[in-house]
C-alpha positions as CSV (number, residue, x, y, z in Angstrom):
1,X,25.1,82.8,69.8
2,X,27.8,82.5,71.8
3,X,31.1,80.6,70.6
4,X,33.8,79.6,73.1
5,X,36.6,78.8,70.5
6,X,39.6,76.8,72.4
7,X,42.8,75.8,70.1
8,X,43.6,72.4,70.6
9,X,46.2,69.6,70.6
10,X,43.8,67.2,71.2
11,X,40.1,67.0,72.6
12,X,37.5,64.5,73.2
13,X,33.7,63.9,74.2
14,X,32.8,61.0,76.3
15,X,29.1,60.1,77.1
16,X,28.4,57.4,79.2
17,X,31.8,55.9,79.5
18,X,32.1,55.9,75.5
19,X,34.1,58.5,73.0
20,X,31.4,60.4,71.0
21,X,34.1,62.6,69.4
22,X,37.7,63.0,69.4
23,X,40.4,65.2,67.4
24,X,44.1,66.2,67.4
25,X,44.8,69.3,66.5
26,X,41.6,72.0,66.2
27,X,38.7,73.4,67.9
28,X,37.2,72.6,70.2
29,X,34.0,75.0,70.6
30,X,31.3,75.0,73.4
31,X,27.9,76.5,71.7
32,X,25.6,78.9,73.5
33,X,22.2,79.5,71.8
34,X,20.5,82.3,73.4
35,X,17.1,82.8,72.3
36,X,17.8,86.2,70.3
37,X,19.6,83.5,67.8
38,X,18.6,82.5,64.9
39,X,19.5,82.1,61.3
40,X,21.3,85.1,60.4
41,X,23.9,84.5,64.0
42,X,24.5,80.8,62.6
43,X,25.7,82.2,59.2
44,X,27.5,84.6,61.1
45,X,30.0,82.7,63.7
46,X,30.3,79.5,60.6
47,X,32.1,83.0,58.4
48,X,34.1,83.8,61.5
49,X,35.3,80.4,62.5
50,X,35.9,78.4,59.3
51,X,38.4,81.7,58.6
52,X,39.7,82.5,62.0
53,X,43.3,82.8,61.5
54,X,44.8,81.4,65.3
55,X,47.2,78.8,64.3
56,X,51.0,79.8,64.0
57,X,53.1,80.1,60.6
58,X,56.6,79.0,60.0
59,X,57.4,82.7,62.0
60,X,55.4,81.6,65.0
61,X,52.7,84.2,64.4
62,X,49.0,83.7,64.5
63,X,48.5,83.8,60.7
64,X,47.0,80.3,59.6
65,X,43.3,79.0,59.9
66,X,42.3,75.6,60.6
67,X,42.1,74.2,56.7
68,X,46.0,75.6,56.5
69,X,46.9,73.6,59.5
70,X,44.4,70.5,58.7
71,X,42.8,71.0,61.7
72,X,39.0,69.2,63.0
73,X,36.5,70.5,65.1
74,X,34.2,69.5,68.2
75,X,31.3,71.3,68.2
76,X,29.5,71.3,71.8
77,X,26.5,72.7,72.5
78,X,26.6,74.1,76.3
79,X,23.2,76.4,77.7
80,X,25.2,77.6,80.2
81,X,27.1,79.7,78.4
82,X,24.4,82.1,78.9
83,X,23.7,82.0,82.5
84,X,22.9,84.7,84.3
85,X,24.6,85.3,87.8
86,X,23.3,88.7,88.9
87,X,21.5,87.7,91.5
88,X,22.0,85.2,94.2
89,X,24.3,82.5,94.0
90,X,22.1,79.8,91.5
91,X,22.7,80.9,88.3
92,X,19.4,81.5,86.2
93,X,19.3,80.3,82.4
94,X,15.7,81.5,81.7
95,X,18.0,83.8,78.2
96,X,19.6,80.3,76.9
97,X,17.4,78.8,74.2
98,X,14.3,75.9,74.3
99,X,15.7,73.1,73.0
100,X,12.8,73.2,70.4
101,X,15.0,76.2,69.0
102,X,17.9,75.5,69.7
103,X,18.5,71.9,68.1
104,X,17.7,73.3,64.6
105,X,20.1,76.2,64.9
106,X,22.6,74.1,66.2
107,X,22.4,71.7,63.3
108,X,22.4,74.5,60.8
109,X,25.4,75.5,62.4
110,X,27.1,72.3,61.5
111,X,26.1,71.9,58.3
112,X,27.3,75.2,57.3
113,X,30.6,74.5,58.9
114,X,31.1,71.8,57.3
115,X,29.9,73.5,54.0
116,X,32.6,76.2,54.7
117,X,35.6,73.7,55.8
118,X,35.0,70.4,53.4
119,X,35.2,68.4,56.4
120,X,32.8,66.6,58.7
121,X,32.5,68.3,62.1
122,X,32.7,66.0,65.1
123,X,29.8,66.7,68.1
124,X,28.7,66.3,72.0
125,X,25.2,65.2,72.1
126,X,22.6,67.5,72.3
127,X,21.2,67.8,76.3
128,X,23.6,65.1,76.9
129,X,25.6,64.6,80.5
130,X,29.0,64.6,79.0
131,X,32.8,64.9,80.1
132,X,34.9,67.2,77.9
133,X,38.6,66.7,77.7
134,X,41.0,68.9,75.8
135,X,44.7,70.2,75.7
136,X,44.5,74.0,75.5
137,X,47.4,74.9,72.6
138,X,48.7,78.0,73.7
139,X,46.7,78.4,75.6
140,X,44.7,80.6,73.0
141,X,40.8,80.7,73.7
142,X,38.8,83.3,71.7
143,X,35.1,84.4,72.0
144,X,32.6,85.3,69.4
145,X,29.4,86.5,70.4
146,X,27.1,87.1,67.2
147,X,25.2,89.7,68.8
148,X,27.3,91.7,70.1
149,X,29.8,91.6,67.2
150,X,33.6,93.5,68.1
């Protein structure tokens, strides 16, 4: 999995005109399931991102996570996260996940989340055209790719 982790001020998810989700201050994280994924990568990124310390102290140093700050999170799943651009100039996504895989691996992905956190976590829609807005804090973007762990 692949886990584009943006620090917010505020973010929202509109499909079809209407707000499906919308925070202030958070994450807002675009999902890519690849379809290596599975159980084990889901337990994974929901340990790295319910204690990811990215949010500033009283010093102005990266120290607190998002339960210090009481922070929310969008969770977005996005395939494209895993294209593949080698060759031509069409990108190919033949290594994202089915949606027949995907969908449950993104849902245990929330769940555990929310698990972790003691807070609901907001969504996109799964296979859904939607329009993404955020305010970058920082900007600070971080990305955690559970198979290739650094």
């Amino acid at each position: 999995m692949l886990a584009v982790i943006q620090r917010v001020s505020e973010a929202k998810v509109e499909i079809e005109g209407k707000i499906n989700a919308q925070i202030q201050q958070g994450f807002l994280i675009l999902l890519g399931i690849h379809q290596a994924d599975n159980e084990a990568d889901c337990q994974y990124l929901a340990n790295k991102i319910s204690a990811l310390r990215i949010f500033s102290d009283s010093e102005g140093k990266m120290n607190l996570d998002i339960t210090a700050v009481d922070g929310r999170i969008i969770l977005v799943s996005q395939f494209t996260l895993h294209a593949q651009t080698k060759k031509g100039n069409r990108p190919s996504f033949i290594e994202a996940a089915r949606p027949e895989q995907a969908i449950p691996l993104y849902h245990q992905l929330i769940e555990l989340l929310e698990s972790k956190l003691g807070f609901p976590i907001q969504t996109g829609q799964f296979g859904a055209d939607m329009q993404v807005s955020l305010v970058n804090d920082g900007p600070v973007t971080i990305i955690i790719d559970s198979q290739h762990p650094n």
